[in-house]
C-alpha positions in Angstrom: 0.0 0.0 0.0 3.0 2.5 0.5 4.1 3.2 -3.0 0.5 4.0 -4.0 -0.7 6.0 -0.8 2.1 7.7 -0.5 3.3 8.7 2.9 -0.2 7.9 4.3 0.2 4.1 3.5 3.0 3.8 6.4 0.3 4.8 8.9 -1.3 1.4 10.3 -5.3 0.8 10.1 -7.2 1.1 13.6 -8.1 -1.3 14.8 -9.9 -2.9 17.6 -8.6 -5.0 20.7 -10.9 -7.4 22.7 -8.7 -8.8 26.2 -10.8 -11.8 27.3 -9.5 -13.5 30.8 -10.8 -16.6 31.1 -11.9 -18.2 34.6 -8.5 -19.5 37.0 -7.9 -23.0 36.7 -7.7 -24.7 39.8 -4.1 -26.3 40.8 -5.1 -26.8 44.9 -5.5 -30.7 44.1 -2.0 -30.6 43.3 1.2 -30.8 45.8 4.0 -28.4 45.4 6.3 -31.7 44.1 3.7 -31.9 41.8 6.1 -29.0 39.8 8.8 -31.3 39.0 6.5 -34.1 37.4 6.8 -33.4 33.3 3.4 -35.5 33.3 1.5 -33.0 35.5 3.1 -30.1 33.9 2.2 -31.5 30.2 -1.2 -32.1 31.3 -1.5 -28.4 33.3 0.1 -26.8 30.1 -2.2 -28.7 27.6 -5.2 -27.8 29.6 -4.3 -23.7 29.7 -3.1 -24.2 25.5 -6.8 -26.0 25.0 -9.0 -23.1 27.1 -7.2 -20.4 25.4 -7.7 -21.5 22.1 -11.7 -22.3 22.4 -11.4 -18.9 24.4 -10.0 -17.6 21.0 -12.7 -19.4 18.7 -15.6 -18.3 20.7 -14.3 -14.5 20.5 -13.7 -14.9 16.7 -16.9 -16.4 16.0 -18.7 -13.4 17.2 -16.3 -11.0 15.7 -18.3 -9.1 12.7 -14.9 -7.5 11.2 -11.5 -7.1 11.8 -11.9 -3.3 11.8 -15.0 -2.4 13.2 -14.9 -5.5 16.7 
């Protein structure tokens, strides 16, 4: 867009920003050893990677545009 705009094709679109925190996932049935496990730390990782990403479908399901939200 910059060699046909001119100047004005360096300046970025707007656009708009939706921050979505999801509900805390519980670790209190956990012990503090529980840390050093890789099993319980794969499975604690994949569980936040899998509720961000259907956090991230649901929000752009019910975006209308990428400008305009």
């Amino acid at each position: 867009m910059f060699p046909l705009a001119g100047p004005v094709g360096l300046v970025p679109l707007p656009s708009k920003w939706r921050i979505a925190f999801g509900e805390p996932i519980c670790t209190a049935d956990y012990a503090s050893t529980d840390a050093d496990d890789p099993m319980v730390t794969f499975e604690l990782t994949d569980q936040v990677r899998e509720t961000i990403q259907q956090t991230l479908y649901r929000l752009l399901a019910g975006r209308r545009n990428i400008f305009f939200g």
